[in-house]
C-alpha atoms as an extended CHARMM CRD file, in Angstrom:
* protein
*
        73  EXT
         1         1  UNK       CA            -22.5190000000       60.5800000000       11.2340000000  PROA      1               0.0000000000
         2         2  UNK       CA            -23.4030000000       57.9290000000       13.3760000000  PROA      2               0.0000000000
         3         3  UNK       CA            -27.3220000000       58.0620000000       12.6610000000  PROA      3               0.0000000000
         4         4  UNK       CA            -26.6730000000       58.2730000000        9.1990000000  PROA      4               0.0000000000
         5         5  UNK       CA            -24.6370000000       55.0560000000        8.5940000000  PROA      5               0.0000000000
         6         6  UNK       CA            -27.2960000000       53.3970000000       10.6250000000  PROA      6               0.0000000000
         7         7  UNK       CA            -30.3230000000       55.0410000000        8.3400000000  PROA      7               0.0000000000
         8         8  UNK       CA            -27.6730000000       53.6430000000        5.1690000000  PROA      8               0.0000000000
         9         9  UNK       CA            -27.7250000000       49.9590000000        6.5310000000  PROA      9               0.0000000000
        10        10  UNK       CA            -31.1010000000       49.9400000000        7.4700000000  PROA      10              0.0000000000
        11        11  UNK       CA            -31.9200000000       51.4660000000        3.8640000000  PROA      11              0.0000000000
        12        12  UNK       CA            -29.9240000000       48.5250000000        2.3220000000  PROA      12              0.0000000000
        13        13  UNK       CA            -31.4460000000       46.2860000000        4.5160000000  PROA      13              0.0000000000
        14        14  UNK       CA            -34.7860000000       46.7090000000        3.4310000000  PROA      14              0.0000000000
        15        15  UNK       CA            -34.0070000000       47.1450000000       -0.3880000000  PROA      15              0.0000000000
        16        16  UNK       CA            -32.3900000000       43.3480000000       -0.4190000000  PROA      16              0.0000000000
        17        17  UNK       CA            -35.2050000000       41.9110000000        1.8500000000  PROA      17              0.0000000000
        18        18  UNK       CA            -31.9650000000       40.6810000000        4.3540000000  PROA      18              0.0000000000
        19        19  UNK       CA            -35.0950000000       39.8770000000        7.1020000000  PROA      19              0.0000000000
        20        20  UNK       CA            -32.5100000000       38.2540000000        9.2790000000  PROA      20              0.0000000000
        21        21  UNK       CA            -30.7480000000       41.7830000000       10.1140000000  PROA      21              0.0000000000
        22        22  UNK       CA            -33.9540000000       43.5330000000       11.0470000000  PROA      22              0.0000000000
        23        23  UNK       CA            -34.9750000000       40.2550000000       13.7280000000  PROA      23              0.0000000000
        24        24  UNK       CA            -31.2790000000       40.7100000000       14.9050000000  PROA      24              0.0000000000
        25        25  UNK       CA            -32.4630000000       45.0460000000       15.4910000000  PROA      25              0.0000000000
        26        26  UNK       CA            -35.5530000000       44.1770000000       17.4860000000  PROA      26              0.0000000000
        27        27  UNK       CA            -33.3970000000       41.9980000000       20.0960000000  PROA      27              0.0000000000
        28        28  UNK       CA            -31.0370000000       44.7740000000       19.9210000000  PROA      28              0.0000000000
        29        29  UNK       CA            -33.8800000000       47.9970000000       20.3230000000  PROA      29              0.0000000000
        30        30  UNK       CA            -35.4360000000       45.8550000000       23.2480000000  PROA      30              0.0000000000
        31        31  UNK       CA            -32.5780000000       45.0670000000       25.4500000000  PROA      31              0.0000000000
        32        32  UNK       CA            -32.1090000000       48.9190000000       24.9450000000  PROA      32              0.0000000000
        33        33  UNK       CA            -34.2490000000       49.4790000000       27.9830000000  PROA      33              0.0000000000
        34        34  UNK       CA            -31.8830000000       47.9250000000       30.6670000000  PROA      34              0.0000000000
        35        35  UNK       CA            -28.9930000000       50.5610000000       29.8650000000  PROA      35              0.0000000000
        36        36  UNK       CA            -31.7010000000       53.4960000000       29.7250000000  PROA      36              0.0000000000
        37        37  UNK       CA            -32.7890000000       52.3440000000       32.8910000000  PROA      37              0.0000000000
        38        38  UNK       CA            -29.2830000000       52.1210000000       34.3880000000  PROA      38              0.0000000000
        39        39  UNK       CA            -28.3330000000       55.3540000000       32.8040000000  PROA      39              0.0000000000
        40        40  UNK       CA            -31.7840000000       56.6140000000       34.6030000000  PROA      40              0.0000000000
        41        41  UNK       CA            -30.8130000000       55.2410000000       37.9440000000  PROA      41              0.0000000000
        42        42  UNK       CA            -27.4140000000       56.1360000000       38.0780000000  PROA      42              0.0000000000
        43        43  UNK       CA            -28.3250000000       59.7380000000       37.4900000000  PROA      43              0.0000000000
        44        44  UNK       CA            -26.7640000000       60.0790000000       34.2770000000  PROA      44              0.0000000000
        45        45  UNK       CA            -29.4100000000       61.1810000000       32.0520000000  PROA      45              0.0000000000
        46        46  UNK       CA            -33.2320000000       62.5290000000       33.2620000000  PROA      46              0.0000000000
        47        47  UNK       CA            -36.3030000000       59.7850000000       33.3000000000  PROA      47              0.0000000000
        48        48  UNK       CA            -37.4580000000       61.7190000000       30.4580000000  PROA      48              0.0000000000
        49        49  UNK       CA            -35.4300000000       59.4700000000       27.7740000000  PROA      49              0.0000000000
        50        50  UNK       CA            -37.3620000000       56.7330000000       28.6190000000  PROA      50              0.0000000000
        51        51  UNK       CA            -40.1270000000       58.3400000000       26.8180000000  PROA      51              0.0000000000
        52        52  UNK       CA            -37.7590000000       58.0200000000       23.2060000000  PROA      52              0.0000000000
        53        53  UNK       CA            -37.0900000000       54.7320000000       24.3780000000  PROA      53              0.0000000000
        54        54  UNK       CA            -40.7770000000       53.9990000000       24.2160000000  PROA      54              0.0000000000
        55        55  UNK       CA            -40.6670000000       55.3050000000       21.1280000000  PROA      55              0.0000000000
        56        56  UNK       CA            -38.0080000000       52.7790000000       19.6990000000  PROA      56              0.0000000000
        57        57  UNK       CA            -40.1370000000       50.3280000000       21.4250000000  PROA      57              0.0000000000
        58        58  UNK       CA            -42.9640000000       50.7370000000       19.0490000000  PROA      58              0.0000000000
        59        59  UNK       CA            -40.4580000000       50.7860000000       16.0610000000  PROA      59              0.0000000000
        60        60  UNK       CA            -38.6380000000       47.2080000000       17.1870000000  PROA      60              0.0000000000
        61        61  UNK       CA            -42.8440000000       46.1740000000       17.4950000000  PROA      61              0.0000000000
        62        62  UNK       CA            -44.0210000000       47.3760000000       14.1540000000  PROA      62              0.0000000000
        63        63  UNK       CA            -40.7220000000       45.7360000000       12.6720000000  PROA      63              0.0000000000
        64        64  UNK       CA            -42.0300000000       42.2940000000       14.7240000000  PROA      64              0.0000000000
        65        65  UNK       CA            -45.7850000000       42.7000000000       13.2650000000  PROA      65              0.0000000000
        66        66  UNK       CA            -44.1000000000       43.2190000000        9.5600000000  PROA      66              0.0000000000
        67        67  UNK       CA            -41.5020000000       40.2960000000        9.5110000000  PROA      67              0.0000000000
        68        68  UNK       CA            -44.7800000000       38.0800000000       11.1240000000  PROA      68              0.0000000000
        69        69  UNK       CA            -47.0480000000       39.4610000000        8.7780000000  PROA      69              0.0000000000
        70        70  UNK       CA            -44.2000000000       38.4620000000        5.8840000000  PROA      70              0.0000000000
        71        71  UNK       CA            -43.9020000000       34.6250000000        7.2470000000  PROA      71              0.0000000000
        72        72  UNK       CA            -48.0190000000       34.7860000000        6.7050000000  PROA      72              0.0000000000
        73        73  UNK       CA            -47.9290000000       35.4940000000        3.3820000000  PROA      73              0.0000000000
């Protein structure tokens, strides 16, 4: 349920051109990595999810190279 309220705002998001929300996202995706990492070291989870995390890395990048690429225009 979660994922899909997510996929709705993001889907809104990007069909108003509301550019603001998706810089807010990258912040958000990036500082990500410091509770992966805690969740890693604690023991938590395995160091395997850091490999989705790269993952979301690239997203929160290719979001960064659009908005840029927009400003260019």
């Amino acid at each position: 349920m979660l994922l899909l309220i997510l996929a709705f705002f993001n889907i809104q998001v990007a069909r108003n051109g509301i550019t603001l929300f998706s810089r807010w996202t990258i912040y958000a995706r990036l500082s990500a990595l410091f509770f992966v990492l805690a969740f890693v070291l604690s023991g938590l989870i395995g160091p395997i999810i850091v490999l989705f995390w790269l993952g979301d890395f690239d997203g929160a990048m290719w979001t960064r190279l659009a908005l840029h690429s927009e400003r260019q225009l």
